[in-house]
C-alpha positions in Angstrom: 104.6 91.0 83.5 106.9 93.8 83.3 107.9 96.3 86.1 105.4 99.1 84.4 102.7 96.6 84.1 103.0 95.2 87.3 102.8 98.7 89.4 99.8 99.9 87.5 98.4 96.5 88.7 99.5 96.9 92.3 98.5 100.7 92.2 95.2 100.5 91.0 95.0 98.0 93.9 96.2 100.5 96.3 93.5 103.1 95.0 90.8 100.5 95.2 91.8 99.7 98.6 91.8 103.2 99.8 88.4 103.9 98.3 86.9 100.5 99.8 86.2 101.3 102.8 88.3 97.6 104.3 90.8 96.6 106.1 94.6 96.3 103.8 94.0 92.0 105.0 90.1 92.2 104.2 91.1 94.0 100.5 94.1 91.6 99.8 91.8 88.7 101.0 89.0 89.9 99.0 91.3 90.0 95.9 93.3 87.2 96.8 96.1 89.3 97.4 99.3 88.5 99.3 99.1 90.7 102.1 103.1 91.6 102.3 102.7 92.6 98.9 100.4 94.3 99.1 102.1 96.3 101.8 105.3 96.4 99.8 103.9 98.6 97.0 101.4 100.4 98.9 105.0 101.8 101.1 106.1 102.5 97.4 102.8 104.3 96.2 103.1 106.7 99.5 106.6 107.5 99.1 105.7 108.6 95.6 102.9 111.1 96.6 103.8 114.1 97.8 102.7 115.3 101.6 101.2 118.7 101.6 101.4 120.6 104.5 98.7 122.9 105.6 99.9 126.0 106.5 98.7 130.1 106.4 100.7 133.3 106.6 99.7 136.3 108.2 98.8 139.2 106.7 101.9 141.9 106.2 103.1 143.6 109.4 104.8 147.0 109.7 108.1 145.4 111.2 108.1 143.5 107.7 107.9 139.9 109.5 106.0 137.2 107.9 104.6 134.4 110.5 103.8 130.9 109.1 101.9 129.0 111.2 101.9 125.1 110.9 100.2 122.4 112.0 100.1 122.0 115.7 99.8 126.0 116.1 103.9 125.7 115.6 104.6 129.4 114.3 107.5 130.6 112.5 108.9 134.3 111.9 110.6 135.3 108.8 111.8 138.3 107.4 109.9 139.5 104.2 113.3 140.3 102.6 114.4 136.4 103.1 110.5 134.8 102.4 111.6 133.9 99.0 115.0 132.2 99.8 114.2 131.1 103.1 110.4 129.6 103.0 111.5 126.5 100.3 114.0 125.9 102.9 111.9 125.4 105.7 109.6 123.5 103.6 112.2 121.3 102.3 113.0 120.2 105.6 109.8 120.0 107.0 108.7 117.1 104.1 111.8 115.2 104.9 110.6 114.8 108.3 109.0 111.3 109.5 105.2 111.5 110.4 104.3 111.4 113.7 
């Protein structure tokens, strides 16, 4: 089986797992799966999809500052003259964080 072959296997897995309703050790005993392989790719398929991160800004002000509020009610204050440069930062380093 070759390395493309076998991750559309082990993904279509993952999907069907996720849309099943079971347990990762009901699914992989289901399908007589390995378990830890199971596991492996399914660590692989989640580092592949990108998190999104729900977040809203407020309306314009008159003092030109732009708050983003973020999950957890966690608000930041930006400029309007930086927003373009500066909000990929902050997003940047807000999708290399772990999840809690």
């Amino acid at each position: 089986m070759t390395e493309q072959s076998k991750s559309g296997f082990w993904m279509m897995h993952v999907t069907k797992w996720k849309d099943s309703g079971l347990s990762q050790t009901a699914y992989c005993r289901e399908h007589q799966l390995r378990l830890s392989t199971f596991t492996y790719w399914r660590g692989k398929e989640a580092k592949k999809t990108p998190k999104l991160i729900p977040l809203s800004v407020s309306p314009r002000s008159t003092d030109e500052t732009v708050v983003v509020t973020l999950p957890g009610n966690a608000k930041i204050h930006l400029r309007e003259s930086t927003l373009e440069r500066t909000l990929p930062m902050v997003l940047h380093l807000l999708r290399e964080q772990p999840e809690c």
